[in-house]
N, C-alpha and C positions, 0 to 999 in steps of 0.2 A: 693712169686711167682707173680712178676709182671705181667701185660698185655698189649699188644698193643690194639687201636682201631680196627685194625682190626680181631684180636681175639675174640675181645667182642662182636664183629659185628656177626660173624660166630656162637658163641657159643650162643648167647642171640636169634638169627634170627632177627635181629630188624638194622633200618638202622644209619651211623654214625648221621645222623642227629637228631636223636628218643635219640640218648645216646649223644651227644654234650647238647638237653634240659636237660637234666636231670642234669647235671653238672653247676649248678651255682660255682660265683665267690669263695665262703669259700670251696667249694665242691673241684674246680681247686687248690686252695691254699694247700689244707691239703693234697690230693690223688693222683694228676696230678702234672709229671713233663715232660719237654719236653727233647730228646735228637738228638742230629744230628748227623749224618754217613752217608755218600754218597750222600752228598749232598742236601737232606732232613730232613726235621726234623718229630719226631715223638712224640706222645702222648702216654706216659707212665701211667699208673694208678696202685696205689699200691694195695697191698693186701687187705687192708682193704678198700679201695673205691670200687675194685670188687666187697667184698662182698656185700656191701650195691647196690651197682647195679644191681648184681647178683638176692638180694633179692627181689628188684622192680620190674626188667623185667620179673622172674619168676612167681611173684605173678600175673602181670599183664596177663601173657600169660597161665597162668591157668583159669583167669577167663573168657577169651578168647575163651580156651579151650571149656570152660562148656557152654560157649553159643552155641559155634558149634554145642557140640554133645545133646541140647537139642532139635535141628533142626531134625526130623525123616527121611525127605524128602530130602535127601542130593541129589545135581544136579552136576554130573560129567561135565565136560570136554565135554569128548567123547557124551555124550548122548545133549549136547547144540549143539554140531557140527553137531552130527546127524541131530537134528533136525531142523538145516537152512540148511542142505544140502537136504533135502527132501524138505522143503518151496522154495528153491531156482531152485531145478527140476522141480518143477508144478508149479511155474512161469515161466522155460522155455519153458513148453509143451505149455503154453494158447499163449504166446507170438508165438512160432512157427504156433498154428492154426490160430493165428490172422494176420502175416502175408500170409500165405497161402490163404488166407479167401480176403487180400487187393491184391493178387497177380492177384486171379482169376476174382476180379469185375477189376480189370486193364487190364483185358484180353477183356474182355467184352468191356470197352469204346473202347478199339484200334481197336475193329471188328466192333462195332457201328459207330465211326470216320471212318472209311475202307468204310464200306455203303455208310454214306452219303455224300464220293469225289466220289462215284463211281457215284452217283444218280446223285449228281451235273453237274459232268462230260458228262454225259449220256445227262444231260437236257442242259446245252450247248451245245454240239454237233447237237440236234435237233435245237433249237433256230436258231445256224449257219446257219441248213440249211435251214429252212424256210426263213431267212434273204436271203439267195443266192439264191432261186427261186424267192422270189419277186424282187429282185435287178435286176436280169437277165434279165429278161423278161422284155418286150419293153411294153410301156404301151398299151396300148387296148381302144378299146372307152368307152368298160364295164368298165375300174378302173379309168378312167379321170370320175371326180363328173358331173352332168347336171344340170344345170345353173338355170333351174326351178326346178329341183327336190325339191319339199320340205320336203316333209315325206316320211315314206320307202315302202310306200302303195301306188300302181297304182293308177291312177284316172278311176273312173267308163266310160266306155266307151261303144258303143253298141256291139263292139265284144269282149271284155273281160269279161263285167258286165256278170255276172249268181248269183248273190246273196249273192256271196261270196266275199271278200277282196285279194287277192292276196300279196302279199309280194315282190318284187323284191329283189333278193340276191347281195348283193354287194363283189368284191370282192377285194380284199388284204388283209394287215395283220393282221385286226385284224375281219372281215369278220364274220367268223365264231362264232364271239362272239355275236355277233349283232341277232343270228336265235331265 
């Protein structure tokens, strides 16, 4: 009762490649012939090359065996899936609070930025118009400078001296800086 490769394949669990090593050249001479029909050719192995392959892959796949089942702690499938699908959720959760976390200080600058066009705006507006009163207004003899002025302190005279300094306020733009 001969065998194709792919019976051996099926019956042994093992792939054609696992069983083409095992068949050297004397192994191919004595066991293996090949035959064609539709087209393809196929690998025939007789009775007796079965058996001794039979023998091999068997043996091998017992001791296989016994490795496995001296492993106590067997790890399904299902319970690996589990468990990256759990590791995979509570990387979503932190990821989702860490966006919400960057959403909300984005919220923050865009109200901070809001502020301070507002502020800006606001201080422009005034700027403008101090600029448009002092533009306006026709000069005065109080904002044209005095030619002997030299310091911003009256000179002592007998109707102003009282023992004190006096200040003269000057006025335009920048005026008020000057008190």
């Amino acid at each position: 009762m001969s065998k194709t490769m792919k019976q051996l394949t099926m019956e042994f669990g093992v792939t054609r490649q696992a069983i083409m090593r095992k068949m050297d050249d004397n192994f191919r001479s004595k066991y293996v012939s090949k035959i064609h029909s539709n087209g393809a050719s196929r690998l025939i192995i007789s009775d007796d090359g079965y058996k001794l392959l039979k023998q091999h892959f068997l043996n091998s796949n017992r001791a296989i065996s016994n490795e496995n089942a001296s492993y106590s702690n067997h790890v399904t499938h299902d319970s690996v899936t589990d468990t990256a699908m759990e590791l995979l959720e509570k990387q979503l959760v932190e990821k989702d609070k860490q966006i919400e976390k960057l959403q909300q200080s984005l919220s923050e600058a865009h109200k901070l930025l809001s502020q301070q066009q507002q502020l800006n705006l606001s201080t422009n507006r005034q700027n403008e118009k101090l600029l448009d009163t002092t533009t306006n207004n026709t000069p005065s003899q109080d904002d044209r400078p005095l030619q002997n002025d030299h310091t911003d302190v009256s000179e002592p005279t007998k109707s102003n001296y009282k023992g004190v300094e006096n200040k003269t306020l000057k006025k335009g733009l920048f005026g008020w800086l000057r008190r």
